[in-house]
C-alpha positions in Angstrom: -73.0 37.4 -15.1 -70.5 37.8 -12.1 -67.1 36.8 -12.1 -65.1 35.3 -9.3 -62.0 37.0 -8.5 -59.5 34.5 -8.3 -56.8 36.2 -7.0 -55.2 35.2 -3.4 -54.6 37.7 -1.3 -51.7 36.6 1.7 -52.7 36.8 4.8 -50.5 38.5 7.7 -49.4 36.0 10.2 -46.5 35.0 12.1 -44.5 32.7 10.3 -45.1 28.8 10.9 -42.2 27.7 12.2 -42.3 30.9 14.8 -42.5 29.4 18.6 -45.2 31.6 21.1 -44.5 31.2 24.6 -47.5 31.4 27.0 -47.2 33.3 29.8 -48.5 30.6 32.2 -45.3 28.6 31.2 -42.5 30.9 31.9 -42.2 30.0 35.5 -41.9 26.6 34.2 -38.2 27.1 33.3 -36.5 24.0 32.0 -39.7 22.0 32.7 -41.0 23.8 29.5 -42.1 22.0 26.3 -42.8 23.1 22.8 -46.2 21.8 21.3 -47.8 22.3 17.7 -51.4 22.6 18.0 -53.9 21.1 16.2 -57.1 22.8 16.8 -57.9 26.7 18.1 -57.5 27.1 21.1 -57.6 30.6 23.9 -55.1 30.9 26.5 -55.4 33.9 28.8 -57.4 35.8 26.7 -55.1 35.1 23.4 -55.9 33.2 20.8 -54.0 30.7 18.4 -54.3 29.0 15.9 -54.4 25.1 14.6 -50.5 24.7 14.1 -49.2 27.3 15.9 -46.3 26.0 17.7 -46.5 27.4 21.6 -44.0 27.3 24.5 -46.2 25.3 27.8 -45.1 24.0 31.0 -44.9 20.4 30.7 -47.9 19.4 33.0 -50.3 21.4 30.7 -48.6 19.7 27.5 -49.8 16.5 29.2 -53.3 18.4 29.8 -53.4 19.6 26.4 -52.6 16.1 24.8 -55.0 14.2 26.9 -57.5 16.6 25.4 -56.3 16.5 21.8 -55.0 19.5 21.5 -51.9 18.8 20.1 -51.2 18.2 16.5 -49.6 14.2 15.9 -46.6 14.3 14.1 
């Protein structure tokens, strides 16, 4: 007979309400907007993660949202 081990182990990761800026938006300057996404996605070879909050120009917010990206809230 095996036995489950039902202990949860806490995975390292930076903290949810922690904002990532992506380096394609910090020539956006005040044009900038902060998003919560809702599924994975890869952005210049990095990767994150469904409700990772990231810092995009505001153009590909709108690209993002169109393509569902973003979380609703």
């Amino acid at each position: 007979m095996t036995t489950k081990n039902l202990t949860k182990t806490a995975a390292p990761g930076a903290p949810a309400d922690e904002v990532k800026t992506v380096r394609a938006a910090s020539s956006a300057g005040p044009g900038a907007e902060t998003i919560t996404l809702s599924h994975h996605l890869n952005i210049e070879g990095r990767s994150y993660q469904p409700g990772d909050k990231i810092r995009v120009s505001a153009d590909y917010a709108r690209r993002l949202r169109r393509q569902g990206y973003v979380a609703r809230t």
